[in-house]
Each structure stands twice: as C-alpha cells, then as structure tokens.
N, C-alpha and C positions, 0 to 999 in steps of 0.2 A: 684595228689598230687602237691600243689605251694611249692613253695622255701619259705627261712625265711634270714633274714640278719644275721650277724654273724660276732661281734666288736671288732676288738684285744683294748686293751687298751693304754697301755705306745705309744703314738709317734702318735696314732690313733685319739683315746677322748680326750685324755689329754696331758699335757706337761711334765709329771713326770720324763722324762728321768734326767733330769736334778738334779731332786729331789735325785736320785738313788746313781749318782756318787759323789755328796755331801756327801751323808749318807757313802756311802764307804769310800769314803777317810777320813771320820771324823773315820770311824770305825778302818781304817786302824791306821791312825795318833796316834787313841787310843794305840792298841797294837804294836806303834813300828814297823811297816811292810812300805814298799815302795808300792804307790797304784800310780800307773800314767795315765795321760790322756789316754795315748792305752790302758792304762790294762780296762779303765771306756767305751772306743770305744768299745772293745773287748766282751762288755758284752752283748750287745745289743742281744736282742730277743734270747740271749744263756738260757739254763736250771739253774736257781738259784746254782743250786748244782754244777755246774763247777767253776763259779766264788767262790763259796765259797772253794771249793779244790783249788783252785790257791792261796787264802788267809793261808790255813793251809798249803801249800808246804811254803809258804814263813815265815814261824814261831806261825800263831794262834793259839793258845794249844786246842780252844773253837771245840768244835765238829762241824760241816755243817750245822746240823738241827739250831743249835744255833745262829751261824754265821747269817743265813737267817733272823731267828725270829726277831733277834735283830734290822737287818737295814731295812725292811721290814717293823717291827713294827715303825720303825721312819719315815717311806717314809710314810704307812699309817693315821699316823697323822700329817702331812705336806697336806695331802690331805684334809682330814676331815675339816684342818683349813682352806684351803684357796685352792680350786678347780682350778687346772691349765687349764681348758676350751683352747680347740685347736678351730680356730675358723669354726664354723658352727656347732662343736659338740653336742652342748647343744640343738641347734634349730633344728636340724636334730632329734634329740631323742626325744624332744618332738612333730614334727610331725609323729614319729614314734609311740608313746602312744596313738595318738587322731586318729590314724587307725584302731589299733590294730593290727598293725603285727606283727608275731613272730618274736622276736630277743632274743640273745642271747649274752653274754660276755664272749669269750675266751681269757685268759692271761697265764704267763710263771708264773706270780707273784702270791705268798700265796694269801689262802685262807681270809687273813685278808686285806688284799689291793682290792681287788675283791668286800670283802663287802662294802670297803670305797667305790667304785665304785657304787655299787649298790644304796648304799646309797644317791649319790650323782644326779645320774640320775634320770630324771621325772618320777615319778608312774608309773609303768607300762611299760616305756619304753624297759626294757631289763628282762625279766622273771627268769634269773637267770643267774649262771657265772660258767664255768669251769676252774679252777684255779690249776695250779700247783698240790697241794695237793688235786685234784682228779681222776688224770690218774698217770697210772704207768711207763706213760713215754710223756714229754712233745714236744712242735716242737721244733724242724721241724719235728716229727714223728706227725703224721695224728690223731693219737687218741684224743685230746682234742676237732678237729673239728668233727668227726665221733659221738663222744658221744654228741655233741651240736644238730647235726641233726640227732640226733636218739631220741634226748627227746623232738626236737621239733616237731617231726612229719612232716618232709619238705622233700621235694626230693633235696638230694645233688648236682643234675646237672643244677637246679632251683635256686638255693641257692646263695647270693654276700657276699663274704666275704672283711672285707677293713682288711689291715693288711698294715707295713710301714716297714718290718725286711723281709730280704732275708729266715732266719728260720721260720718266720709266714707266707709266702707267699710259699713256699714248701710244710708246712703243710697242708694248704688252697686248693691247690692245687689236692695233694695227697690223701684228704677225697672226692675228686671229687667235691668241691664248685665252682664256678665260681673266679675269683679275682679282688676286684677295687684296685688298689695299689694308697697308699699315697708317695710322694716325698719327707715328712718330714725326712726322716734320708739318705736315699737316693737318685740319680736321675732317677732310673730304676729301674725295677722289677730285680732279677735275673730270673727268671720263667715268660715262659709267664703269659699276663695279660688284660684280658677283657676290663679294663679301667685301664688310669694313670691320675690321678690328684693331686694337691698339698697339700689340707685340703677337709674336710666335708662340705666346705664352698663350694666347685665347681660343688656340688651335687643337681639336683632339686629333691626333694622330691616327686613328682608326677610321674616324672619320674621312676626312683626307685621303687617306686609301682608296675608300670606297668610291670616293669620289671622281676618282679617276677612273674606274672602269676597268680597273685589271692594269698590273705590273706590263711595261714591255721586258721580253725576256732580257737579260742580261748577255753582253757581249764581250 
C-alpha cells in the first residue's frame, strides 16, 4: 500500500489567514465586541467553535453554528473572488492531477470554504476535502487526517502531510502521516518533522512522488 499527500489549507494552499481575521474583526466591529490582533493570533489552526465561544463570552447573542456560518461564508467568497495562491501551490497541484496521486484536503474550516477550495484547484488535483463539518472532532485530534487516509486507500506511515499550525502538525502526526512543515505562520514545527520548508515552492515534485512509494491506483 503507497502513501497519498494530504493538504491543510489556510497558511498551506492559500493565503486566507488573512482573509479570516478581517472577516472577524468586521464581524466583531458589527456587534459591538472588542476583537484584537491576539485574539486573530490566537485562532490559528484552533477549532472554529472556540473562537466562536470567545465571541459569545464577549457579548454575541448569535448562536456558534451562526457565528461560523456567517464569517466563514464571507472568507469563502473572498476566495471564490480572487484565489490567495501561496507560492508553488497552484503548480504543485497541478503536477499533482497530471500523475494522478491521491491527495486529499484536510481543513479546520466549514464545509463551504473547502468547497471554495476544491473548486479552486486543478481537476483532479485533490479528490475531496475533510472539513470541519465532517469529524466529530477537529485538530489537533487525529480524526480528520485518519478519515482522509482511510478513504484514500494509502498506508498512513507512506503518507506526507504539509500543514503550517502546531494543531495541524499534531494532528498530522498523531494519524501516523509523515509531516513536511511550512514556515508560513511559524519558524518550527512544534512536533517533530520529516521536512521544514517555507512554501510549496521549495518542493520538487518528482521528488515527492518518489517519495511516496508508488501512486495508489485511482478510483
């Protein structure tokens, strides 16, 4: 059984972090609540549903689920409009389609931000996304990567996961994947790490391949 790749999103593919804390603090600003750069630090690669409860401790009448939907849904069409491309990402994914290895998109963020993603990536490049809203518990708990290399048919000790959050690299880790860590939010893994590089960009593709030990067949 070969390994399959395995793409966190925000800080990974993309640039959206950015997108994120915008939307916050707009959301915040909305209802009257103090949102500050830490509290926008503080989010990174956490479960949607914390920062959302730190929002309704501080006055939001709106329910979590709501909270989410809301800025989520605005992060996701900020996406749709104009693709924050981290570099190498794009070119990486599509040497990744014209192989055909399995890969896979695990994120913290809604099922609607996932599809922006999905949408946004070359045919084929990512076969589908595990997103927040489909484990019953997000990272750093290991489930969202466990469930990725179980529907991809890959051996999880085969397996490279890139991830750029001490919570996704835990995760990554903890499902038994391998880990290439990205530099972009951090300078270190906290977790050991197979490789450290600073984008997608420091990646040969050929390499990578190889690394894996053979394509699983496509299905």
């Amino acid at each position: 059984m070969a390994g399959a790749l395995l793409f966190d999103m925000d800080g990974t593919l993309i640039d959206s972090e950015p997108m994120w804390h915008d939307q916050m603090r707009v959301f915040a600003r909305h209802h009257g609540i103090e949102w500050t750069a830490d509290d926008a630090h503080w989010t990174t690669g956490r479960p949607m549903v914390e920062w959302a409860e730190r929002m309704r401790e501080r006055g939001v009448t709106m329910d979590a689920p709501s909270i989410i939907a809301t800025v989520a849904g605005a992060v996701a069409a900020l996406v749709r409009d104009d693709v924050p491309w981290l570099p190498g990402s794009l070119a990486l994914l599509e040497r990744v389609a014209e192989a055909g290895i399995p890969a896979a998109l695990i994120t913290n963020a809604s099922a609607e931000n996932a599809r922006a993603m999905l949408e946004a990536a070359p045919e084929g490049a990512l076969r589908f996304a595990i997103s927040a809203d489909d484990v019953s518990r997000s990272k750093p708990d290991p489930e969202p990567y466990a469930r990725a290399i179980e529907r991809l048919g890959a051996d999880a000790a085969a397996s490279i996961a890139f991830e750029d959050s001490g919570s996704g690299a835990r995760a990554a880790t903890a499902a038994g994947a391998r880990l290439w860590f990205l530099t972009t939010q951090l300078t270190a893994s906290p977790v050991p790490a197979e490789r450290t590089i600073g984008t997608l960009a420091d990646v040969d593709a050929d390499e990578l391949f190889a690394a894996l030990g053979g394509a699983v067949p496509a299905t």
